[in-house]
C-alpha positions in Angstrom: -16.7 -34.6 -100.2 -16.4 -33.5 -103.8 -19.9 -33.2 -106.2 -20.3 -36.0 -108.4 -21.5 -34.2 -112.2 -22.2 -36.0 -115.2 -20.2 -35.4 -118.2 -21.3 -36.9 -121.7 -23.1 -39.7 -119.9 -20.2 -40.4 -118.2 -20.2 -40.0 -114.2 -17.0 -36.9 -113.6 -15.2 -36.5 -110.2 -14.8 -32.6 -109.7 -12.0 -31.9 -107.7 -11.3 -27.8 -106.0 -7.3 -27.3 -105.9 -5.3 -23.9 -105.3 -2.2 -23.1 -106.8 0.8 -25.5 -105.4 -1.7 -28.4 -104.5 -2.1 -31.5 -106.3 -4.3 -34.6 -107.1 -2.6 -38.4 -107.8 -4.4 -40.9 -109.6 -3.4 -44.5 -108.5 -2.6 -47.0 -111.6 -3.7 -50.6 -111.0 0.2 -51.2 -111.7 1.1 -49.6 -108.4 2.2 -46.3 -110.2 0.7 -43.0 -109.7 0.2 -39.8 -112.0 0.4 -36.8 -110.0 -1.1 -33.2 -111.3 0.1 -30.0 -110.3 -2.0 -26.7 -110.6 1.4 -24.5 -111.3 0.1 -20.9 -111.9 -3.7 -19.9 -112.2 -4.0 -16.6 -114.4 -7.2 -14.7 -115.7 -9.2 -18.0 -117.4 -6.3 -20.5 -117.5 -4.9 -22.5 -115.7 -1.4 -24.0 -116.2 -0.9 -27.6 -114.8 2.3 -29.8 -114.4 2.4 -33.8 -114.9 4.7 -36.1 -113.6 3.9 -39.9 -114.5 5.9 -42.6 -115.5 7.8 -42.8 -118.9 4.9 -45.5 -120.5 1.9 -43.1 -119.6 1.3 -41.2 -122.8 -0.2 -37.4 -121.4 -2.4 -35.9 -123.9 -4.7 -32.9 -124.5 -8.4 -34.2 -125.2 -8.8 -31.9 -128.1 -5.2 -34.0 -129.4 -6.8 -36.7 -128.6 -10.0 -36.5 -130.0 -8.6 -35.2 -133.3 -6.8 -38.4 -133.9 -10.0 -40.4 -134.3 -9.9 -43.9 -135.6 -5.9 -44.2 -135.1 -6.2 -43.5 -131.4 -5.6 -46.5 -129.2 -9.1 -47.9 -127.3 -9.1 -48.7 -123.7 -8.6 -51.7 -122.3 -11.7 -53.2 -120.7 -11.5 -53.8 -117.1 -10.5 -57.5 -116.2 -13.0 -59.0 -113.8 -12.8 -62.5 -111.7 -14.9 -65.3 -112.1 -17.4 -63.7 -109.0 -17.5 -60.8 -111.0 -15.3 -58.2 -109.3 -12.8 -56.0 -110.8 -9.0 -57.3 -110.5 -6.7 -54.5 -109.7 
C-alpha cells in the first residue's frame, strides 16, 4: 500500500511508477485522467496526460502564479445524512 505524507497541511497519496506505467484518477463524472511516466532522465521526469477536452492540465507553478484570477474548487456536494454525492 502506498505511504500516506503530508503536504502543506494537506494529506498527499505517493504513488512509485517506472517508466511505461501509469496512474488514472476517476472523475465523479465517470471520466478518468490517465498519467503516463514517458522517459525518466537524470532529475526529470517527463510525463504524458490524456483527459478529456473540459479538464484544463496545468503546471502548479502556472497555476499558482495566476493568483486571484484562478478558478476555486468547487466544494464537495454532500446528502442530507451527510455523505459525499459522487
Amino acid at each position: 500500500m502506498p505511504a500516506a505524507r503530508f503536504y502543506e497541511g494537506v494529506k498527499m497519496l505517493i504513488l512509485t511508477r517506472k517508466r511505461d506505467e501509469s496512474i488514472l484518477i476517476l472523475c465523479p463524472s465517470g471520466e478518468c485522467v490517465e498519467i503516463l511516466v514517458s522517459k525518466l532522465e537524470n532529475e526529470r521526469v517527463k510525463l504524458g496526460v490524456n483527459a478529456p477536452s473540459n479538464v484544463r492540465i496545468l503546471r502548479k507553478e502556472v497555476y499558482d502564479a495566476m493568483g486571484e484570477v484562478r478558478p476555486k474548487p468547487e466544494p464537495a456536494k454532500t446528502s442530507s445524512t451527510g455523505a459525499k454525492q459522487v
